[in-house]
N, C-alpha and C positions, 0 to 999 in steps of 0.2 A: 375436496379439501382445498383451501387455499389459504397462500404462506406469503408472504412478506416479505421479502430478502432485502434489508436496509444495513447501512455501516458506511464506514469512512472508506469507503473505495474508489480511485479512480476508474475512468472506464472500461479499462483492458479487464482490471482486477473484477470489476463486478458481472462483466461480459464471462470472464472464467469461471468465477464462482457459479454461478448459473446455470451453465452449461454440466458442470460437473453434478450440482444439485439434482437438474432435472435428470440427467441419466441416471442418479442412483434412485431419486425419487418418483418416476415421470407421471404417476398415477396422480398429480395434484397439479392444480393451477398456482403457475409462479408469477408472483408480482412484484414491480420495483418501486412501486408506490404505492400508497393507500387513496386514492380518490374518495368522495365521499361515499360514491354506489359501491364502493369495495370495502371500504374502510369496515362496516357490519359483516360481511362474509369472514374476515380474517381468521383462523382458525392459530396459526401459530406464525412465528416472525421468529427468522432467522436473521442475527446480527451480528456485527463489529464495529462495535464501539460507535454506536450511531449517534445522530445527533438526540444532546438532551429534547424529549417534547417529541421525538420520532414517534413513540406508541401510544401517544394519549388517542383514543377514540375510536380503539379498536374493540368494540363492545362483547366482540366473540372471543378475544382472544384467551386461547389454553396454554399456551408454549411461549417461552422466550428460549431458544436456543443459541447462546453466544455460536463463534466459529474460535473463539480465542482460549486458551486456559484460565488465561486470569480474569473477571468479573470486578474488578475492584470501581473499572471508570463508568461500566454502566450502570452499577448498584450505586452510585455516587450520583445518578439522575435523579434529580427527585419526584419525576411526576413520571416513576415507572410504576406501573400499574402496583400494589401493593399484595394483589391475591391470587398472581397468577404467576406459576414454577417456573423459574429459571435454573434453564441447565449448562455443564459449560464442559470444554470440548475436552475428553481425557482419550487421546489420540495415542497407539502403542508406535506409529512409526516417530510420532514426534517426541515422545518417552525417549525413543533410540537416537532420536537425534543429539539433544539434549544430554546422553547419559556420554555419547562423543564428545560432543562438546568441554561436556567435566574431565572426562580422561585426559585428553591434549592438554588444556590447561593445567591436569595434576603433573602431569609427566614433564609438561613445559615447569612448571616450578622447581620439582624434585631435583631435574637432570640439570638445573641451572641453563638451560637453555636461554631463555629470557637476559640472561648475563651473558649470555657468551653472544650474541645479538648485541650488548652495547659495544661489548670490545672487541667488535669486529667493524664498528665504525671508528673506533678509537686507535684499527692496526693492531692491540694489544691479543698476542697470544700467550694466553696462560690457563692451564689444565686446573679446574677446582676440582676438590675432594668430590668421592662420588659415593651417596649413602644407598642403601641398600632401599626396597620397597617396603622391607616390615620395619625400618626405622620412622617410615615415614608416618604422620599424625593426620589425617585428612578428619577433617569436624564437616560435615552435611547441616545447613540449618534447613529444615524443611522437611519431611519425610513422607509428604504422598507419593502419588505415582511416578513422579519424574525423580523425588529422589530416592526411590526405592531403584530404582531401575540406573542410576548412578552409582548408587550404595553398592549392588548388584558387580558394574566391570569395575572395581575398584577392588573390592574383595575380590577377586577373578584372579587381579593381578598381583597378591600380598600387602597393601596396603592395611594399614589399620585405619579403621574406620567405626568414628561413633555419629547419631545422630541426635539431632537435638528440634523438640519442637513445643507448640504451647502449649500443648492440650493431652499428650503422655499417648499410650499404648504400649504395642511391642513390635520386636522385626525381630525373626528368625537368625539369629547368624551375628550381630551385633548390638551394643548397647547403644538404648535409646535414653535419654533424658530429656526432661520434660520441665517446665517451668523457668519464671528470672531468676531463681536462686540456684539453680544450676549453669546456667551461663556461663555465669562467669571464671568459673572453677574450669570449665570446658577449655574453655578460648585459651586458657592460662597455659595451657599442655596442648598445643593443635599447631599444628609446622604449615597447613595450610586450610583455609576456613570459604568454603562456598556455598554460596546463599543461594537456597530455593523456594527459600518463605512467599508465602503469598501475601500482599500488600493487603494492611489493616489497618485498624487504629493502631490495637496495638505494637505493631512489626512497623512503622511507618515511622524516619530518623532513626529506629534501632543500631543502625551501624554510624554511631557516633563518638563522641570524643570519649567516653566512658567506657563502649564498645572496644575501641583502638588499646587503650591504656590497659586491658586487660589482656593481651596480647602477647607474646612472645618477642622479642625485638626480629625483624625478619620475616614475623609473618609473612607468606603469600595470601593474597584476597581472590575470590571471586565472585561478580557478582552478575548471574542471569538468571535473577529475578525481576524486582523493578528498580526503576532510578532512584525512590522516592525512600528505599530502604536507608540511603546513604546520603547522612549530611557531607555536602561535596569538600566544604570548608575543613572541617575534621578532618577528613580522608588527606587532601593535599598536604595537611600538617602532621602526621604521621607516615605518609610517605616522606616528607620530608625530611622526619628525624631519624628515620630507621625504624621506628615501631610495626609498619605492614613495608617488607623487602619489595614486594612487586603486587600491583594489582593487575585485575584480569577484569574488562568492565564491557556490559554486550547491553547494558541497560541505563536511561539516564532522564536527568528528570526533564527533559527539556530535548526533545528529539524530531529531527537531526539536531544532533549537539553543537550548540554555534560554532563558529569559526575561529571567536576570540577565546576560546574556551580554555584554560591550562593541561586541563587532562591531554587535549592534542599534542603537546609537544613534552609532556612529560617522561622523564629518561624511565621510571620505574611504573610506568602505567601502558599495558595493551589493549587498543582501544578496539572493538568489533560493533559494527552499524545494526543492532537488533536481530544479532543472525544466526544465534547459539541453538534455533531448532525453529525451523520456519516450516511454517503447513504445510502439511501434501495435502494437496484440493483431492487426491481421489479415498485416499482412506478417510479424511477428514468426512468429507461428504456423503461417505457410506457409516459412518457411524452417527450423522444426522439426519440420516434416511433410518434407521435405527428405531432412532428415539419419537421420529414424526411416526413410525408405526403401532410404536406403543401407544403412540396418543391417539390414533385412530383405534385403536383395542381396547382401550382401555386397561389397559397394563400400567407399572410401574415404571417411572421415567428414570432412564443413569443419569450418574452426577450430579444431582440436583443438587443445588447451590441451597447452602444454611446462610439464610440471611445477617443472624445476629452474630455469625462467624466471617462474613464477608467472603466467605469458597465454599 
């Protein structure tokens, strides 16, 4: 069997990647390029976020297995093969990462921490009110696996918790809503609102000036999904008036975030460098040794990516 391994990696990262692959997978030949005598052998390519035109010409290929959760930048290629499954990484450590990530952030809004951080550069000491956990309104946009599994230590710790997403079902333990006409009804009652949507047509600007204005004056925000959820312009102008109290932002559409950027020096924005659940190369890579077995079995592939849903 042989595989592929392309993506936007420096060389330590693709040197890691690699290495971690062939141990879970060692029964295949790994490649870091397709030459033309290899480019026919290829049986499946594993990637992140490769370059657009990386898999034209792989004539064998059965397998696109991202290494990322989100699919949005390489289903945006357009000369990615059109008849061959794409899968994409639904990783249970990186769930746990992710589901911490929400918690400190919820806990950071609730506890007014994020406040007590400005006036402590300001010298000012003073005690705010402190609400309880089942006062608090936490709204989830997104409800797959990452936000199940946030939904999860929130409810854990009394919090109320509803979720909201495009396409409906259920979740055990809380209310889900589903479509734009429930939105906004949502956000109107939500003390803080964090986004796990996966970047679409549709979800893509969603968190904009209409988004904001249906808000709570106070709102807290967070946002580790993508940059692309949030018109940045909107956003700085409802912080500004008080409409979202504090955002929490791990995602942006333009990263690293320039230098001259506002978000950096904003008094009601916490800026974090894409770091709200960063891969484990060893679980990652055993549950892509996983999937390349299936494909040699001929078994059903996880996660496979619905195209016309974009995840």
């Amino acid at each position: 069997m042989d595989i592929l391994l392309c993506g936007s990696f420096d060389d330590d990262e693709r040197d890691a990647w690699r290495a971690a692959l062939q141990e879970a997978f060692p029964d295949a030949r790994w490649h870091l390029s397709a030459t033309p005598e290899i480019a026919a052998r290829i049986d499946a390519a594993v990637v992140a976020n490769p370059l657009p035109g990386s898999l034209q010409g792989l004539t064998n290929l059965r397998l696109i297995q991202s290494l990322w959760a989100g699919v949005d930048r390489l289903l945006a290629d357009p000369s990615l093969p059109a008849d061959v499954p794409v899968t994409r990484m639904v990783d249970p450590a990186m769930n746990a990462a992710m589901a911490e990530t929400a918690l400190w952030a919820t806990l950071s809004l609730h506890r007014d921490f994020f406040a007590y951080a400005r006036q402590q550069h300001t010298g000012t000491w003073r005690p705010l009110a402190q609400r309880r956990a089942d006062e608090i309104q936490v709204t989830l946009l997104g409800m797959g696996q990452m936000g199940r599994a946030c939904a999860g230590r929130l409810l854990a710790l009394g919090y109320r918790v509803e979720g909201w997403n495009l396409h409906g079902g259920s979740i055990e333990g809380m209310p889900l809503h589903s479509g734009m006409a429930a939105l906004w009804a949502l956000l109107g009652r939500s003390d803080i609102v964090i986004n796990l949507l996966p970047l679409t047509v549709q979800t893509t600007d969603l968190l904009n000036q209409r988004f904001f204005d249906a808000l709570r004056p106070g709102t807290g925000l967070v946002n580790l999904a993508r940059g692309a959820h949030v018109v940045e312009a909107d956003l700085l102008r409802a912080l500004d008036n008080g409409q979202v109290g504090q955002a929490v932002l791990d995602v942006f559409r333009s990263e690293p975030l320039p230098a001259d950027h506002p978000f950096w020096h904003h008094p009601k924005v916490m800026l974090l460098p894409h770091v709200a659940a960063a891969t484990d190369l060893r679980s990652a890579a055993r549950i892509v040794a996983q999937n390349l077995q299936a494909l040699r079995d001929d078994r059903p592939l996880a996660h496979r990516v619905q195209r016309t849903r974009g995840y």
